[in-house]
MDTraj code that builds the backbone (N, CA, C; nanometers):
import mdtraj as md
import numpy as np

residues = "UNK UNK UNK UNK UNK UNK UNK UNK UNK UNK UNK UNK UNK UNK UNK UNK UNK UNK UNK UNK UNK UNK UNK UNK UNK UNK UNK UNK UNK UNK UNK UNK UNK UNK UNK UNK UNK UNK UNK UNK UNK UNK UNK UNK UNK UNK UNK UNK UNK UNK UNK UNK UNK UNK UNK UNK UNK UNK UNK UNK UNK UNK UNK UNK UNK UNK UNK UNK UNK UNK UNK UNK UNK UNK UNK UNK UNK UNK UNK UNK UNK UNK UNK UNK UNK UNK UNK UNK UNK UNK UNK UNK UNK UNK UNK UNK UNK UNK UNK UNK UNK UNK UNK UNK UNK UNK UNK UNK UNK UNK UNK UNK UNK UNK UNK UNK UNK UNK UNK UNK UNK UNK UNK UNK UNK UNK UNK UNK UNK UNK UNK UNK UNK UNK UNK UNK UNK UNK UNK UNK UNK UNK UNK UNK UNK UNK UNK UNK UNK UNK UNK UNK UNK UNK UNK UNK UNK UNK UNK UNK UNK UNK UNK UNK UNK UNK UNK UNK UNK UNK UNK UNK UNK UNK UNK UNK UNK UNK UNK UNK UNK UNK UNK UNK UNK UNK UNK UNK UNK UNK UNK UNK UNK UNK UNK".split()
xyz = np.array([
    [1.2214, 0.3525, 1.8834],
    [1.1032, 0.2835, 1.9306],
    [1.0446, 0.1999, 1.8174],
    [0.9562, 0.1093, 1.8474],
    [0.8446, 0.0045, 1.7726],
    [0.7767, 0.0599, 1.7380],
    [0.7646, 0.0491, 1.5281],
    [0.6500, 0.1020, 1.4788],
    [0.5198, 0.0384, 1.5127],
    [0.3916, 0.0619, 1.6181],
    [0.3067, -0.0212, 1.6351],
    [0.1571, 0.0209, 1.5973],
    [0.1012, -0.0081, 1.5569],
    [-0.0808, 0.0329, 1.4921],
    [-0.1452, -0.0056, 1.6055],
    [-0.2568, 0.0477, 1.6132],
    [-0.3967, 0.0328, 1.7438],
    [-0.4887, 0.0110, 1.5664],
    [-0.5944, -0.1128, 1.6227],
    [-0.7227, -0.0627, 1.5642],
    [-0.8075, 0.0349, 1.6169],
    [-0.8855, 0.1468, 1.5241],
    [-0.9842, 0.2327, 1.5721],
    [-1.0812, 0.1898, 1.6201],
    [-1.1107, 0.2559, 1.7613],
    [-1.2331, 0.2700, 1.8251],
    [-1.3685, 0.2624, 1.7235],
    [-1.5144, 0.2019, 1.7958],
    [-1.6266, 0.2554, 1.6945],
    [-1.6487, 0.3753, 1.6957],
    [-1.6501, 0.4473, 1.5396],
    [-1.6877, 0.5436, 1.5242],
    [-1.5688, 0.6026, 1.4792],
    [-1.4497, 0.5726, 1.4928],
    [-1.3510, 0.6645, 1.5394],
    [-1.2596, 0.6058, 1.3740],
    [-1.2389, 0.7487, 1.2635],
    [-1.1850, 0.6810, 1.1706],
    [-1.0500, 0.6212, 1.1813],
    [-0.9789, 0.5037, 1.1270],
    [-0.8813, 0.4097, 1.1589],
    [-0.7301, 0.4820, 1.0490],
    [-0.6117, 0.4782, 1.1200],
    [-0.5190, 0.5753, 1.0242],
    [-0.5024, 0.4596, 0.8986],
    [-0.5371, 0.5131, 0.7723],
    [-0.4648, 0.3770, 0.6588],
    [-0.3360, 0.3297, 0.6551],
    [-0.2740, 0.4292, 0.7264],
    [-0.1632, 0.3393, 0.7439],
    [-0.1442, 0.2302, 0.8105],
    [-0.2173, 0.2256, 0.9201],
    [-0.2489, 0.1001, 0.9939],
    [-0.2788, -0.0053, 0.9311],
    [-0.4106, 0.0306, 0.8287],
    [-0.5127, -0.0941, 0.7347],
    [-0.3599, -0.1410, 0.6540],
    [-0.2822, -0.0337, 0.5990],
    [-0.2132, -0.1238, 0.5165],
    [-0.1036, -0.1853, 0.6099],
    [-0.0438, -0.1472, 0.6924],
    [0.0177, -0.2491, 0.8124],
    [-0.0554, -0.3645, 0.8422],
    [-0.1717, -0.3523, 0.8827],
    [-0.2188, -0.4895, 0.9164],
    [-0.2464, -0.6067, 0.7733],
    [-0.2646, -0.5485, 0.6850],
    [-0.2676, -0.5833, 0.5514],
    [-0.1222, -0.6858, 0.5808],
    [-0.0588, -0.6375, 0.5896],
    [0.0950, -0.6834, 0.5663],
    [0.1610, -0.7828, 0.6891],
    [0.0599, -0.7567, 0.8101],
    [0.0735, -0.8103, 0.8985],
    [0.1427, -0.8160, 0.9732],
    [0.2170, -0.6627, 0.9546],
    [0.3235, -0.6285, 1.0306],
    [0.3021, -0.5801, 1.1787],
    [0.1579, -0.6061, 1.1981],
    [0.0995, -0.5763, 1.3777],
    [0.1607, -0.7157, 1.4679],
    [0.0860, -0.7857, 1.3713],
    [0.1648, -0.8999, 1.4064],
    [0.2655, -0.9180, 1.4495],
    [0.3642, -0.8807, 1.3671],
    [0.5080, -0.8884, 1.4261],
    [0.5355, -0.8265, 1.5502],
    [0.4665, -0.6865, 1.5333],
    [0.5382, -0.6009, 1.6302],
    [0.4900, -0.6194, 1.7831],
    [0.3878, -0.6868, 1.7596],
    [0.3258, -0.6921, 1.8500],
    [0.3201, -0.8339, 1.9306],
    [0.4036, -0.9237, 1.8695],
    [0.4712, -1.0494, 1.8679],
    [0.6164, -1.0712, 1.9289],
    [0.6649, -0.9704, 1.9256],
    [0.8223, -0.9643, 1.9664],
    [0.8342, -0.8357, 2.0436],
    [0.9303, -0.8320, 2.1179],
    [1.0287, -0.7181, 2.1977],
    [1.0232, -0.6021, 2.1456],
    [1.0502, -0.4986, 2.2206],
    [1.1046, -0.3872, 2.1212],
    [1.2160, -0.4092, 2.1210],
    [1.2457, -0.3328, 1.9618],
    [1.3877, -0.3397, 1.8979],
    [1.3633, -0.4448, 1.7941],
    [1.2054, -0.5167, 1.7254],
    [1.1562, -0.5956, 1.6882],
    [1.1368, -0.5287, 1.5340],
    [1.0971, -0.5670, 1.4681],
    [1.0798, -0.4916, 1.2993],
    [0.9597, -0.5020, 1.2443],
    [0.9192, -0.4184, 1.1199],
    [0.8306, -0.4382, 1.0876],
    [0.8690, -0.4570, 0.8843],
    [0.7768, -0.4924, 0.8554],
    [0.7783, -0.5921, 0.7320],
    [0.7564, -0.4733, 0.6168],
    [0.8097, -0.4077, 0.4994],
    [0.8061, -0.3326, 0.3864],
    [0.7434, -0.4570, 0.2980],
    [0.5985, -0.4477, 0.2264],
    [0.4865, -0.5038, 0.1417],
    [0.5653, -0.4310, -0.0363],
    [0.5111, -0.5149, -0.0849],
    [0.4721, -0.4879, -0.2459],
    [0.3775, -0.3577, -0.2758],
    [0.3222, -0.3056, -0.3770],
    [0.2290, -0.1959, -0.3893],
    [0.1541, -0.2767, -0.5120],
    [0.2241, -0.3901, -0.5542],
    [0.1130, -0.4471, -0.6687],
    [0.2331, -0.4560, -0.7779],
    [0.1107, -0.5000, -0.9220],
    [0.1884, -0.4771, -1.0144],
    [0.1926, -0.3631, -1.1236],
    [0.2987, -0.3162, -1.1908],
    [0.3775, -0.2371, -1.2038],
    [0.2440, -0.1717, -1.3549],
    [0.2075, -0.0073, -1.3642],
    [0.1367, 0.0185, -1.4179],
    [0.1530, 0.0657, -1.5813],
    [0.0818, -0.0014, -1.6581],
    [0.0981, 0.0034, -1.8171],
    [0.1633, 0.1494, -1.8585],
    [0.2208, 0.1233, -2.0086],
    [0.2440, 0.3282, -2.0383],
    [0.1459, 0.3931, -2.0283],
    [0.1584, 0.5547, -2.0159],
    [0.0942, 0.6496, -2.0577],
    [-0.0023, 0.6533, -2.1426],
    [-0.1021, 0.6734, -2.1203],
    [-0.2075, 0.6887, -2.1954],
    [-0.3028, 0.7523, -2.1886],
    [-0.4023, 0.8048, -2.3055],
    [-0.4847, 0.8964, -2.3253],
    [-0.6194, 0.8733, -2.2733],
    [-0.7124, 0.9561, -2.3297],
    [-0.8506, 0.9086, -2.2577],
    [-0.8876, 0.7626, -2.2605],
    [-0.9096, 0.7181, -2.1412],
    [-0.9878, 0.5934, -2.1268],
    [-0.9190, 0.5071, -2.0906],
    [-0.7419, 0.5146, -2.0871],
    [-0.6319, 0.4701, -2.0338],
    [-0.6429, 0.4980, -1.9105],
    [-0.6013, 0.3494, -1.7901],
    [-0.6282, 0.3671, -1.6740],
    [-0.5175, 0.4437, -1.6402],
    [-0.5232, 0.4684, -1.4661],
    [-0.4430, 0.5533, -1.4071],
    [-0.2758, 0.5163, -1.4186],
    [-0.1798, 0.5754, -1.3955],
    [-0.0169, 0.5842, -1.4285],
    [0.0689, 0.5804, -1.3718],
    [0.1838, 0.5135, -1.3310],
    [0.2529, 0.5579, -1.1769],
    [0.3167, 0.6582, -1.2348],
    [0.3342, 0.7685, -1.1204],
    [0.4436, 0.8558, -1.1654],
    [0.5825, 0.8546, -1.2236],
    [0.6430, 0.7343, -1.1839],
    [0.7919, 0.7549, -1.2087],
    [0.7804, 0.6194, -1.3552],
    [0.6243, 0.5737, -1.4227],
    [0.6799, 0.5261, -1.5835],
    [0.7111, 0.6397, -1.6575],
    [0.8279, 0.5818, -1.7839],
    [0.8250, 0.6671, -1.8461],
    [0.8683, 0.8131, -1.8732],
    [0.7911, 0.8894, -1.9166],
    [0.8233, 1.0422, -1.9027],
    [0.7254, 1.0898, -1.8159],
    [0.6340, 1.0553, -1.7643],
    [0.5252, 1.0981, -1.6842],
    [0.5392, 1.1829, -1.5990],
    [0.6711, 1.1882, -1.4944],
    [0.7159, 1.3016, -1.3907],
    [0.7876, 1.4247, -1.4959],
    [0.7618, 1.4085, -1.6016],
    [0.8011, 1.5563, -1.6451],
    [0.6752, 1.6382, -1.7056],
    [0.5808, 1.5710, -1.6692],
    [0.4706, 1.6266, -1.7078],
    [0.3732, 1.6903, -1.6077],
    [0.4283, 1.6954, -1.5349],
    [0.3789, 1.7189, -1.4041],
    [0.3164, 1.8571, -1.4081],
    [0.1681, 1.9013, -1.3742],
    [0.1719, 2.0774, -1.3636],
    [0.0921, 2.1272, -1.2161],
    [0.0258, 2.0158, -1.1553],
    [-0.0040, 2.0520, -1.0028],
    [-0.0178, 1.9393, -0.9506],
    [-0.0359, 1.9508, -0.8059],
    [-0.0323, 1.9131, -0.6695],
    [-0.1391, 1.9178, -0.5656],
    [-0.1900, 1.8187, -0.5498],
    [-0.3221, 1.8158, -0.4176],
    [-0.2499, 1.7542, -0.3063],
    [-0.2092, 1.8162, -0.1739],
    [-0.1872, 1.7075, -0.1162],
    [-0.2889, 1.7416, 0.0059],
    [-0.2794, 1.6079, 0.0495],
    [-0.4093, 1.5510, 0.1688],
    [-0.3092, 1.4771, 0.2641],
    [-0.3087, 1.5310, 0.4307],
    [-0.2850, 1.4883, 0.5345],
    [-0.3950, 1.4018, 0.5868],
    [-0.3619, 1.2535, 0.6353],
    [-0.4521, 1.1980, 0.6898],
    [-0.4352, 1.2527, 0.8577],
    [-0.5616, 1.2207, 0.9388],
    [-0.5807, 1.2590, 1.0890],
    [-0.4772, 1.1605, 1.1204],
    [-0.3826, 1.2277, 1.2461],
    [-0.2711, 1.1637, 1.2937],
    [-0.3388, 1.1033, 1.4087],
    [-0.2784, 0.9998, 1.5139],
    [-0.3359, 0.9533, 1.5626],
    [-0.3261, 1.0279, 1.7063],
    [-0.2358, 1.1403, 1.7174],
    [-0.2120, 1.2108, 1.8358],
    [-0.2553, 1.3456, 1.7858],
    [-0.2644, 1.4622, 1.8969],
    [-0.2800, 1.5784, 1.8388],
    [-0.1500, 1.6359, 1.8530],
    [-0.1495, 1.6975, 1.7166],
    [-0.0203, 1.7408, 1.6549],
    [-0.0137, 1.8698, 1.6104],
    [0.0768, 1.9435, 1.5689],
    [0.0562, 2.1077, 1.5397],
    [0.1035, 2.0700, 1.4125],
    [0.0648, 2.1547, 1.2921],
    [0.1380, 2.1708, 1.1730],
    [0.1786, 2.2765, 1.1310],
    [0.2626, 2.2735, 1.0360],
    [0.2697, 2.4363, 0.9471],
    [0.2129, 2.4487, 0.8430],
    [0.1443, 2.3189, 0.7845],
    [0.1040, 2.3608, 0.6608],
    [-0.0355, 2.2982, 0.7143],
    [-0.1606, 2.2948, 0.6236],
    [-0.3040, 2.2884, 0.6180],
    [-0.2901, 2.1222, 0.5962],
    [-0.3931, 2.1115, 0.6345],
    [-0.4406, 1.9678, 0.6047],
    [-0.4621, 1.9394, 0.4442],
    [-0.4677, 2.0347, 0.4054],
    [-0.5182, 2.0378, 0.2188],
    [-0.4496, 2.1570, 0.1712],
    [-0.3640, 2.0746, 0.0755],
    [-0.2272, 2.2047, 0.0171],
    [-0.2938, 2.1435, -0.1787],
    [-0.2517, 2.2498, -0.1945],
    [-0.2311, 2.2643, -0.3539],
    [-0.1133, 2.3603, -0.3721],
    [-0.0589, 2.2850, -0.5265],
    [0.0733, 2.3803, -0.5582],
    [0.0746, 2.3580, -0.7110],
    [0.0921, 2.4639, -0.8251],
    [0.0842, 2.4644, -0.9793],
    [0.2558, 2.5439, -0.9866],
    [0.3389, 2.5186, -0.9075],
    [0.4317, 2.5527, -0.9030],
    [0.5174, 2.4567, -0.9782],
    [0.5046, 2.4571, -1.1243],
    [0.5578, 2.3557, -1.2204],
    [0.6936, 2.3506, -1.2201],
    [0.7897, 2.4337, -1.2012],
    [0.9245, 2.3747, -1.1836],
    [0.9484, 2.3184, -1.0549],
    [0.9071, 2.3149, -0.9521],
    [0.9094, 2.2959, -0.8155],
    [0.8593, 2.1236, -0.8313],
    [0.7294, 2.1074, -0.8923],
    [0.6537, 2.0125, -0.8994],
    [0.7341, 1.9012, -0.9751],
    [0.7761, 1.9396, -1.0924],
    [0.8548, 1.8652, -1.1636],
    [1.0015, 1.8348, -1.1202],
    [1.0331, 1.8961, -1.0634],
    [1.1740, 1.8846, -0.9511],
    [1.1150, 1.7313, -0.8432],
    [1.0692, 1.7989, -0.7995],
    [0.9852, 1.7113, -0.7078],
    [0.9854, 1.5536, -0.7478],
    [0.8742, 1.5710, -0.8462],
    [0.8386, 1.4223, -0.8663],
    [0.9985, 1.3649, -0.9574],
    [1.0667, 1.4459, -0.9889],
    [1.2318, 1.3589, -1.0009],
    [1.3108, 1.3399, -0.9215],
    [1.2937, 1.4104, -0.8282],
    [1.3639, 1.3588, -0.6736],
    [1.3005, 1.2552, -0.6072],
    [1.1506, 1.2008, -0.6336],
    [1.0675, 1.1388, -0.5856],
    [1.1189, 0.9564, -0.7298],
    [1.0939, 1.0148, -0.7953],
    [1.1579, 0.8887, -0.9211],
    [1.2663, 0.8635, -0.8613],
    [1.3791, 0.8758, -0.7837],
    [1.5077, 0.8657, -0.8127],
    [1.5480, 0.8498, -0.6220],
    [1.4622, 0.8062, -0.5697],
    [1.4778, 0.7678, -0.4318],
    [1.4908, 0.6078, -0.4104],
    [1.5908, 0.6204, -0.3623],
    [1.5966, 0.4386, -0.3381],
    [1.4566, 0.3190, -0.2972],
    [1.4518, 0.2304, -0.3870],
    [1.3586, 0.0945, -0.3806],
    [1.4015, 0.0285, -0.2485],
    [1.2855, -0.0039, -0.1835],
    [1.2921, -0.0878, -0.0895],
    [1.2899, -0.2155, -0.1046],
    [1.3626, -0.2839, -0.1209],
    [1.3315, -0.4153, -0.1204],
    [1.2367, -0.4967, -0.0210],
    [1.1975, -0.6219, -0.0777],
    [1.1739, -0.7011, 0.0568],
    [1.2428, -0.7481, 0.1635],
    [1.2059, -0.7239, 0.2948],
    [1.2810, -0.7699, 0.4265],
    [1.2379, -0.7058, 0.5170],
    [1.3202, -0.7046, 0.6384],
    [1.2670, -0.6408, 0.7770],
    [1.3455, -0.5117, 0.8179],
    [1.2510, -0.4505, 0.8264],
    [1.2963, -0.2879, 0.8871],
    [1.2758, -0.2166, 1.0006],
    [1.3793, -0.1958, 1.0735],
    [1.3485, -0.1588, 1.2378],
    [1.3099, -0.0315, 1.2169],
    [1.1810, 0.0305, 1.2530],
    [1.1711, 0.1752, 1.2030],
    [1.1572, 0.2364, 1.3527],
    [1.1317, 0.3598, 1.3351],
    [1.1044, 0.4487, 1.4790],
    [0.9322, 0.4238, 1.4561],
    [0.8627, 0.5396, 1.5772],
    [0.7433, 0.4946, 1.6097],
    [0.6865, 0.5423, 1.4738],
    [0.5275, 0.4703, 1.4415],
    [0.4824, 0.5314, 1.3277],
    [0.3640, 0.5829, 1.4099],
    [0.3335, 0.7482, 1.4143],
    [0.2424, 0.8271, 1.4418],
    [0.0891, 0.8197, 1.3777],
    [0.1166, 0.7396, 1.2285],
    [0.0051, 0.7470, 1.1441],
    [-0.0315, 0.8910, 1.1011],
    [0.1019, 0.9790, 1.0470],
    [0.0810, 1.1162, 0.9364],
    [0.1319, 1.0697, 0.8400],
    [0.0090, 1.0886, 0.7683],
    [0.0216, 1.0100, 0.5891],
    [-0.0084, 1.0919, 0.5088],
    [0.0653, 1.1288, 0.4452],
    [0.0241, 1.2832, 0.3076],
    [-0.0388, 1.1219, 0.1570],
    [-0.1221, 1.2145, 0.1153],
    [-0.1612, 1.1539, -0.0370],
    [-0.0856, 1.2485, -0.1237],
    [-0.0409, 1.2062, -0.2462],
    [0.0097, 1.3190, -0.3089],
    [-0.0478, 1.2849, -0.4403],
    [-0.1150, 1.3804, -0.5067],
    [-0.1976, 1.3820, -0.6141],
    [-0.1665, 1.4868, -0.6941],
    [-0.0683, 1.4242, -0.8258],
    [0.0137, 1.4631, -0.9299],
    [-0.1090, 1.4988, -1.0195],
    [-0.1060, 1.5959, -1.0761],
    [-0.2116, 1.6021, -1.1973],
    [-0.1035, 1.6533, -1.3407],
    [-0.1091, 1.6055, -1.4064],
    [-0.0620, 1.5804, -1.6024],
    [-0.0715, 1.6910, -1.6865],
    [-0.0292, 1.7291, -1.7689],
    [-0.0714, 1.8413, -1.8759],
    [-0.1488, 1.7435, -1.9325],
    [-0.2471, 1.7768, -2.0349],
    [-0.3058, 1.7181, -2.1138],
    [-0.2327, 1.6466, -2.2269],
    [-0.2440, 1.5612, -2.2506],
    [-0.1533, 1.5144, -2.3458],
    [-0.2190, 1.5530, -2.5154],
    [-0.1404, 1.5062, -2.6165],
    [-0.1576, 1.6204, -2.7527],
    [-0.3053, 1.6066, -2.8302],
    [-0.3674, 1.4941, -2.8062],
    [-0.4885, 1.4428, -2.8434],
    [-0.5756, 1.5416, -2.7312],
    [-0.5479, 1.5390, -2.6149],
    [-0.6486, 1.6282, -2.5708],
    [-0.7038, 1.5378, -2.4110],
    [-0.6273, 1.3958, -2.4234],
    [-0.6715, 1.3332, -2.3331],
    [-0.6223, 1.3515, -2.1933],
    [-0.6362, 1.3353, -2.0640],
    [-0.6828, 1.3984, -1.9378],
    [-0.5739, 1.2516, -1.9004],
    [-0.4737, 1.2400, -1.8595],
    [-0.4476, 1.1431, -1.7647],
    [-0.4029, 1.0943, -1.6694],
    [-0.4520, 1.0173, -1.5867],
    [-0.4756, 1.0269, -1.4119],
    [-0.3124, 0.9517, -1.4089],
    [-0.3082, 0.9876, -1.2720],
    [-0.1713, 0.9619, -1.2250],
    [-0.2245, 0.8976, -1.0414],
    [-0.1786, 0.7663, -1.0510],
    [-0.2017, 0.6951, -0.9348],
    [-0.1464, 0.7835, -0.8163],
    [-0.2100, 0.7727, -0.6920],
    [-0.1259, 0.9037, -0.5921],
    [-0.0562, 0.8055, -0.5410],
    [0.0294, 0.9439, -0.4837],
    [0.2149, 0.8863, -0.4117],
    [0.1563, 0.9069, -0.2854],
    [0.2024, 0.7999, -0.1854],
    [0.1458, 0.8144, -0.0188],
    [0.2751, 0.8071, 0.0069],
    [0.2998, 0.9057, 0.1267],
    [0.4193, 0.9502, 0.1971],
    [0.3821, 0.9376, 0.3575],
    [0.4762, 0.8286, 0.4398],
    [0.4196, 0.8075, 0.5643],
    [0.5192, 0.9064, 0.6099],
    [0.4885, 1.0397, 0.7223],
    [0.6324, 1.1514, 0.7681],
    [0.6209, 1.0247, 0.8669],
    [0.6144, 0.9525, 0.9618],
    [0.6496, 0.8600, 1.0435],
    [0.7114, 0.7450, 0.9989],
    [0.6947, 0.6915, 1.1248],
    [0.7834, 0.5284, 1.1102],
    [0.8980, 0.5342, 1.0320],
    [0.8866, 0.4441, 0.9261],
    [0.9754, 0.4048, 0.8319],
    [0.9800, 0.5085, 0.7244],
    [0.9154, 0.5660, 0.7084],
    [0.8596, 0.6615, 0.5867],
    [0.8805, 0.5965, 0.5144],
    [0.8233, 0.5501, 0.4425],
    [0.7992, 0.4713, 0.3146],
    [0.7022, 0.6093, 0.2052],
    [0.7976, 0.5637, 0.1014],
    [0.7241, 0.6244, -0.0134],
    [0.6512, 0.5775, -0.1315],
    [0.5141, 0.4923, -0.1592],
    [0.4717, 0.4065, -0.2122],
    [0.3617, 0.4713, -0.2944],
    [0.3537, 0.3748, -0.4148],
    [0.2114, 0.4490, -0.4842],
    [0.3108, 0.4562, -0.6077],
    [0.4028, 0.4900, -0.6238],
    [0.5222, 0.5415, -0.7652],
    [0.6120, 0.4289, -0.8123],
    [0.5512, 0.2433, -0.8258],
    [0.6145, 0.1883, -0.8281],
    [0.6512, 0.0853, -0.7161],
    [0.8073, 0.0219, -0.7233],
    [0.8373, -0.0276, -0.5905],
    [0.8302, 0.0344, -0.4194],
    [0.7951, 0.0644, -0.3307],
    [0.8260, 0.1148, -0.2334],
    [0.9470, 0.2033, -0.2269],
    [0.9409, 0.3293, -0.1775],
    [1.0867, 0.3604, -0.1677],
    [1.0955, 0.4332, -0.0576],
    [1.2254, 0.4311, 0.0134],
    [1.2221, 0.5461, 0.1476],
    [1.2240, 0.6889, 0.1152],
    [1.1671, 0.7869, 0.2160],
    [1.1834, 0.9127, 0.1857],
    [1.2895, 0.9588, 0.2175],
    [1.4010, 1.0617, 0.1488],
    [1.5612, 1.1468, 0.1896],
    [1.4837, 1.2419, 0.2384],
    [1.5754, 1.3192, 0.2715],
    [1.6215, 1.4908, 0.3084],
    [1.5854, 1.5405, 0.1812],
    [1.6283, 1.5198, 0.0744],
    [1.6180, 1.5617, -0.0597],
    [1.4897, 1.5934, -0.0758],
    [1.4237, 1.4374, -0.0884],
    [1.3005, 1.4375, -0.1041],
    [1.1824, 1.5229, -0.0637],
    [1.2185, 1.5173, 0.1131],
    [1.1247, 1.6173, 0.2073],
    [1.1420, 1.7787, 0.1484],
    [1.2770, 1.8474, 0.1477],
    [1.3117, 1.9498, 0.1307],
    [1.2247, 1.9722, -0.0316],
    [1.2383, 1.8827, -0.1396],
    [1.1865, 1.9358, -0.2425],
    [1.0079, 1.9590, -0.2301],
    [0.9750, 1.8473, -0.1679],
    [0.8240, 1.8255, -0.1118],
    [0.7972, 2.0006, -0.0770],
    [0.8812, 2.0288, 0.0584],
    [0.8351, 2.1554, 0.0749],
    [0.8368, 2.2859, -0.0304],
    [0.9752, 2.2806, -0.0829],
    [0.9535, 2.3720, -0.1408],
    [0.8388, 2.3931, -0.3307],
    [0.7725, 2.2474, -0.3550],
    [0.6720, 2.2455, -0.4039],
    [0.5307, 2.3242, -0.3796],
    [0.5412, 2.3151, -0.2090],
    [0.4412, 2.3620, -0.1248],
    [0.5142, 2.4822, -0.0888],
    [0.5753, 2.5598, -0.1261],
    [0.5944, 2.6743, -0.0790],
    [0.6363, 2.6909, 0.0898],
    [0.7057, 2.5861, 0.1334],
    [0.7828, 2.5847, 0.2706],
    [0.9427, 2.5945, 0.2298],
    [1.0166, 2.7135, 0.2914],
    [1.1566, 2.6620, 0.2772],
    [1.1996, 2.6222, 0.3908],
    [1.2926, 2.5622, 0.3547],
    [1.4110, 2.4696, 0.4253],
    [1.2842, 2.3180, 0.5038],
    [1.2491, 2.2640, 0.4249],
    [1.1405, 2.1800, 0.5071],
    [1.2341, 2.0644, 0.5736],
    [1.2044, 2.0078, 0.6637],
    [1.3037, 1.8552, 0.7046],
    [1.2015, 1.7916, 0.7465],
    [1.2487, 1.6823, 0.7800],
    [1.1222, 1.5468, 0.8188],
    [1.0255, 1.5734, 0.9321],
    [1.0563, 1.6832, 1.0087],
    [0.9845, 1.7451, 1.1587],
    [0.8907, 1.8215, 1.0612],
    [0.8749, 1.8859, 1.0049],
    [0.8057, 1.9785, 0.9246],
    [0.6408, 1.9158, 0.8906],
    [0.7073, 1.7557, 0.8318],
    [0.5632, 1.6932, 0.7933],
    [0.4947, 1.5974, 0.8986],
    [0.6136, 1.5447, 1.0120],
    [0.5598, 1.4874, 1.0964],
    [0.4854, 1.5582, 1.1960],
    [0.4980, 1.6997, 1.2312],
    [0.4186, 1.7442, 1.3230],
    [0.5003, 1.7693, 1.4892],
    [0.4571, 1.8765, 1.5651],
    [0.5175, 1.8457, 1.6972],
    [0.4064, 1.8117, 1.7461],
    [0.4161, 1.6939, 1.8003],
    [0.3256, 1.6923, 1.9688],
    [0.2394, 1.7978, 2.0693],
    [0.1161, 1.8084, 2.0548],
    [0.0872, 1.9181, 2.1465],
    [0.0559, 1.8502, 2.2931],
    [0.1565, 1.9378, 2.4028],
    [0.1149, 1.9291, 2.5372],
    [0.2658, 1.8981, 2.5780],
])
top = md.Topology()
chain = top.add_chain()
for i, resn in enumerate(residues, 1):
    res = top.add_residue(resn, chain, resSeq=i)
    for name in ("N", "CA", "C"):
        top.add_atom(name, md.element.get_by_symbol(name[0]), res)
traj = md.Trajectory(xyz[None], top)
C-alpha cells in the first residue's frame, strides 16, 4: 500500500512523521498519483562537528567514536495514528551498556539512503525517538547526542545519525534486545491493530 499522511484535526496532536513528510512534500506526491505511487527519502541537514566537551553542541551518533560511548537509552513512542497494542511502554529506558553499544553499531553500519523515490508500505505514524546518552568524557564534560528517530512503519527510515538509513532485521532485533525484548522483529515496534 501508499505511504499517505492526514493533517491533524483541531486539537488533535499531528504524527511528526507526517510534519516531516509534508516538509518533504511527499503528501504531495502520494496524494498526486495512483497507488503503487512513491514517496520521496529528504536530507536530515548538515553533517555534525566532532565530539566535544562542555559547551560543544549536540553529536550524531555514528561521528567518530561516539557509538562506543554509549551507556543509556530513553526511548519515546510517538501516538500512532490508529489504536494499536504494544509490548513495550510508551517510555523505555535501558543502561544495558553492551546491548546499547551493540546497538548503536548495528545502527552506524545500516545502509544510507540515498536520494530518490521509494515505494514504501502504509506509514501508520509509530515513531520511536531514541535518546543515546555518553559517558562523560575525561574533562568531565556532559555530551549530548542528537536523537535517532526510527519510523516501525512505512519505509522505516532511520534518521537523526547522519545520512538517512533504512532499518534491518539486525537492527530491530538489536533495538529489542537493548530494551530487554528477545527475538524482537519489525511487528514488535509497529504494533497490532486493535479490533
Amino acid at each position: 500500500m501508499l505511504s499517505i499522511c492526514r493533517t491533524a484535526a483541531p486539537g488533535e496532536r499531528g504524527s511528526r512523521r507526517c510534519a516531516r513528510l509534508l516538509a518533504l512534500g511527499a503528501c504531495l506526491v502520494a496524494l498526486a498519483v495512483p497507488a503503487g505511487a512513491a514517496t520521496r527519502a529528504g536530507s536530515t541537514g548538515p553533517a555534525a562537528g566532532p565530539v566535544g566537551g562542555r559547551g560543544a553542541g549536540p553529536v550524531d551518533l555514528c561521528d567518530g567514536s561516539t557509538a562506543a560511548h554509549v551507556e543509556r537509552l530513553r526511548v519515546t513512542r510517538s501516538r500512532p495514528l490508529n489504536p494499536e497494542r504494544f509490548d513495550l511502554a510508551a517510555l523505555t529506558t535501558s543502561e544495558r551498556v553492551p546491548a546499547l553499544r551493540a546497538l548503536a553499531a548495528v545502527l552506524c553500519a545500516l545502509a544510507r539512503v540515498g536520494r530518490g523515490v521509494f515505494s514504501c508500505p502504509i506509514d501508520l505514524g509509530v515513531t520511536y525517538s531514541l535518546h543515546f546518552a555518553l559517558a562523560p568524557d575525561p574533562s568531565g564534560g556532559v555530551r549530548a547526542v542528537r536523537p535517532v528517530s526510527y519510523d516501525a512503519t512505512g519505509c522505516q527510515f532511520v534518521t537523526g545519525a547522519g545520512s538517512p538509513r533504512r532499518a534491518s532485521p539486525a537492527f530491530v532485533n538489536a533495538l529489542g534486545v537493548a530494551l530487554g525484548l528477545s527475538h524482537a522483529v519489525p511487528a514488535t515496534f509497529a504494533g497490532t491493530l486493535i479490533g
